[in-house]
N, C-alpha and C positions, 0 to 999 in steps of 0.2 A: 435541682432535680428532685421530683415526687417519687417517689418510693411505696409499696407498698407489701409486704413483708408476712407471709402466713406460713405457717408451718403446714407440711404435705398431707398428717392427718385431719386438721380445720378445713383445709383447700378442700381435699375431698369429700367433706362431710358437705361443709355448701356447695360443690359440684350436684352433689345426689340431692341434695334439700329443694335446690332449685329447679333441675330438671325432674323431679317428680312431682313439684309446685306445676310446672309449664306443662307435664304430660295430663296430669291429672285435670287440670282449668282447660285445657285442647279438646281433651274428650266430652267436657261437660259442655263445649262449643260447640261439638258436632265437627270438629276438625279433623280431617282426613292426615295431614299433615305434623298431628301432633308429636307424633313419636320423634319423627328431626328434628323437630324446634329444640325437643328436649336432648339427644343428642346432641346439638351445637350448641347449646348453653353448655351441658357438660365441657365439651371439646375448647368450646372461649375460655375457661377457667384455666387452662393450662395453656392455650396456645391464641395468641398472648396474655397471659399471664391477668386477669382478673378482669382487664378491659375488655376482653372478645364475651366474656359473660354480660356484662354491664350489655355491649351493643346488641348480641341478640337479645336479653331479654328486655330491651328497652323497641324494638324491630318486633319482637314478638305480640307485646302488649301492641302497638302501632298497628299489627296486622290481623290482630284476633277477631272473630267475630263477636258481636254484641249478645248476650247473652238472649235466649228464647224462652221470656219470660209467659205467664199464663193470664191470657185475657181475663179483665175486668170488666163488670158488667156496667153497663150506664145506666145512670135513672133518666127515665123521661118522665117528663108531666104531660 
């Protein structure tokens, strides 16, 4: 059996690192939905215990939009 073993202040400090990682990259997406996503990363850290963060933030990147980057111009001849 795997184990994985953090103390309640580390937990919560990568609880907050993460979900203000996924809030902050949400809004810079134009996502409406950001604020949950980081919400349920927070909430996977503890329930269940390190895996529920892994699967949303692995669902979140999966469902992000692609960043809207700033047209480049072309050369023509």
């Amino acid at each position: 059996m795997v184990q994985i073993v953090l103390s309640w202040p580390l937990a919560v400090l990568l609880a907050l690192l993460g979900a203000a990682w996924i809030y902050s990259d949400g809004q810079k997406r134009n996502m409406e939905s950001a604020d949950m996503w980081a919400v349920g990363f927070f909430l996977g850290m503890f329930i269940p215990p390190i895996i529920g963060a892994v699967i949303v933030g692995v669902v979140f990147l999966w469902k992000r939009k692609p960043r809207q980057g700033s047209p480049q111009p072309v050369d023509q001849y």
